[in-house]
N, C-alpha and C positions, 0 to 999 in steps of 0.2 A: 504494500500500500504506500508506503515512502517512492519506492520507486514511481507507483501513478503519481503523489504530487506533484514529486520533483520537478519530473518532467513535462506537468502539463504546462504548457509555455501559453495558451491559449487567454486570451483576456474572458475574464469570466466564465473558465472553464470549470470541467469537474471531473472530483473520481466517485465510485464506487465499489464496495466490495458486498459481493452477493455469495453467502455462505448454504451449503444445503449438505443432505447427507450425501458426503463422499464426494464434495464437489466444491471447492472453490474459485470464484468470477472476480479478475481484478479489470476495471474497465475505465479508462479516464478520457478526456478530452485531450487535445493539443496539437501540435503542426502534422500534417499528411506523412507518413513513413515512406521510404523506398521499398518492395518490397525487399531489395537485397541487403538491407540495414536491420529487416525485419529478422532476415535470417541467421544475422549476426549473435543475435543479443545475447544469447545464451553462450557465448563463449568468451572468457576469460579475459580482459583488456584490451578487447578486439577495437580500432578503428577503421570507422567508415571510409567511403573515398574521398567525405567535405572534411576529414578530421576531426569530426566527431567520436568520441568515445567514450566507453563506459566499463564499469569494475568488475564484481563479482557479482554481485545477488542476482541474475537470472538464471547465470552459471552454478550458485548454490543449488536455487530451486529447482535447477533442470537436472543434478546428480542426484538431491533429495527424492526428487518426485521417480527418475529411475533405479533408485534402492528399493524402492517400497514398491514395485512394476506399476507404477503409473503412469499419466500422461501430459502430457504441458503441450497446450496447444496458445502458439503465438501469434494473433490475427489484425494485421493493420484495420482500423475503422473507417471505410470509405470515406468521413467525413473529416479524419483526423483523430491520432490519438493512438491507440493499443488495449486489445481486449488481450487478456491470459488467464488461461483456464489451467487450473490442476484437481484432476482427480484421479483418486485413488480406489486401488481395490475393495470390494466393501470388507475382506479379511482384516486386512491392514487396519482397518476402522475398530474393529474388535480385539486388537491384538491377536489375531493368529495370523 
């Protein structure tokens, strides 16, 4: 959720976080993505080709969410912004 503020850059934009069973939705406003910056984000101090960049926490969540076999799905918002989805197996939910 730090990472949706951070980076909504957008004048009176917004995040959100939508929680349900086995599933959590982080979804903010902000500038249009590349898709190829999209595909970036989940790895480790990676820059863009405008020299943009960024650190770890998508890279955490994307190791996190493949220990536990789940999934992180990272979707530019046609209007601007980044929706990320991680859900997990409903084991996992349970402890087994």
């Amino acid at each position: 959720m730090q990472n949706a503020i951070r980076h909504n850059l957008a004048t009176g934009g917004s995040a959100t976080i939508t929680v349900r069973a086995g599933q959590v939705v982080v979804r903010n406003t902000g500038p249009l993505l590349d898709p190829d910056q999209v595909r970036t984000l989940t790895e480790p101090f990676a820059k863009d080709r405008y020299g943009a960049g960024h650190g770890l926490g998508l890279a955490l969540v994307a190791r996190i969410v493949e220990t536990h076999h789940g999934r992180l799905d990272l979707v530019r918002n046609p209007d601007g912004g980044l929706t990320v989805s991680v859900t997990l197996p409903e084991a996992d939910l349970v402890g087994g």
